[in-house]
N, C-alpha and C positions, 0 to 999 in steps of 0.2 A: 658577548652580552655584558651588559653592564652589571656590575652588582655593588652596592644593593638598589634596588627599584627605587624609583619618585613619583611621587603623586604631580601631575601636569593641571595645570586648570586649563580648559580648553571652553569655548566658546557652550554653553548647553550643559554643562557639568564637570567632574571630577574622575581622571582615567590616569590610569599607572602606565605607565611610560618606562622603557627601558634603552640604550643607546645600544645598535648595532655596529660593529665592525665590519668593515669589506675590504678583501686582501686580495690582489691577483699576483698570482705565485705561479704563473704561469710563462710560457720565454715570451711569447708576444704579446702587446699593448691589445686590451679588450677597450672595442670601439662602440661608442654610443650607449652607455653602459646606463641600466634604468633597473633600479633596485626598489622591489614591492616589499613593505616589513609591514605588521600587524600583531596584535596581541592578542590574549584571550585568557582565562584563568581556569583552574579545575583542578582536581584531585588527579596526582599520577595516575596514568595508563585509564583516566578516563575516558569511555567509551562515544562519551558525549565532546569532548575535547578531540579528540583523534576526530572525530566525523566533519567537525568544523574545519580541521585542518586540511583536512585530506578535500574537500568540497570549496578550498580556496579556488578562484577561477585568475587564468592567471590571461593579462593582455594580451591580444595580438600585436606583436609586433614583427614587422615587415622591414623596415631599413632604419639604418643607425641615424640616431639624433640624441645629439645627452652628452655626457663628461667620455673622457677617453683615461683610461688608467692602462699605465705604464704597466712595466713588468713586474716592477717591485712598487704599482700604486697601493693606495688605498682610501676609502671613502669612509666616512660616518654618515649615523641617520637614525632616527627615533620612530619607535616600534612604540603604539598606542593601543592601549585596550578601548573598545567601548565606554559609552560614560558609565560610569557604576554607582551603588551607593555606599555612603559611608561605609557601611558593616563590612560588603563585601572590601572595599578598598583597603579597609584594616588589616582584614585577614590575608590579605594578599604582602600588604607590607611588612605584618608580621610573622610570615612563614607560615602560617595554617594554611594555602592554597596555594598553590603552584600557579606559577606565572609560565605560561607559553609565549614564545616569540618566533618568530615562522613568515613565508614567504617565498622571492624569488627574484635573483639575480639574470637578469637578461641583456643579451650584448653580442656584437658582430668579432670577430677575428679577422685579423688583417687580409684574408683571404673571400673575405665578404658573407663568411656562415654564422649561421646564426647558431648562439648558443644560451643556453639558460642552467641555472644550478638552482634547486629550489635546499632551503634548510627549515630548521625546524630545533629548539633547544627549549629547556623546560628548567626553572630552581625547585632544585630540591627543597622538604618541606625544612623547617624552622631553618630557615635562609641559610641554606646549603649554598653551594655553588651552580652553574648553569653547567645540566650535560645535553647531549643527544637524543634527540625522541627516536621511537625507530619505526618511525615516518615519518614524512614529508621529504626527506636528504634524496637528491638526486644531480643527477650530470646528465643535461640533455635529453633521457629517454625518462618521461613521466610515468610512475608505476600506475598500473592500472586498477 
């Protein structure tokens, strides 16, 4: 994730925006590769924050169509919160509110399977660094 966050103007309002990284560090090319990011703000290990995440709904997808990344690819892509208001937006760029960034990386393997990684990374408050939520992070098999 990117740090520190940017205010985006987007068509309807004012949304804080963070740039995702995507690495395939894997031995084979991930084929038709289609990457869901999103944002959302709240106070760590918020109750209300965790519900949204975990309540992402993620596409069906059925066969490859999209970017193909190599072994050693990688992609960018910008994770948006909702439009917000000022106050909120401040507080989110001045470290009083945790910025969440979350989602899911979806894509075929040379062998025609389908695979999905979902993540999930939150900054710490007074613009700490981004770590690991501990939810949303999977390989494949969606927790329930």
């Amino acid at each position: 994730m990117s740090n520190p966050t940017s205010v985006c103007q987007f068509p309807g309002g004012t949304r804080i925006c963070a740039d995702v990284h995507i690495v395939n560090s894997g031995r084979t090319p991930a084929i038709g590769v289609r990457i869901h990011r999103y944002a959302t703000s709240g106070a760590p290990d918020s109750t209300d924050v965790e519900a949204v995440i975990k309540a992402m709904k993620v596409p069906l997808y059925t066969s490859p169509a999209g970017d193909m990344l190599g072994s050693v690819g990688d992609k960018w892509g910008t994770a948006a919160t909702d439009v917000l208001n000022e106050a909120t937006a401040k507080e989110i760029l001045d470290g009083k509110t945790s910025l969440y960034v979350y989602g899911v990386v979806q894509y075929f393997d040379i062998f025609n399977e389908y695979h999905e990684t979902g993540f999930c990374s939150y900054r710490l408050p007074n613009n700490g660094p981004f770590i690991v939520c501990e939810y949303g992070n999977w390989f494949d098999t969606r927790p329930k």
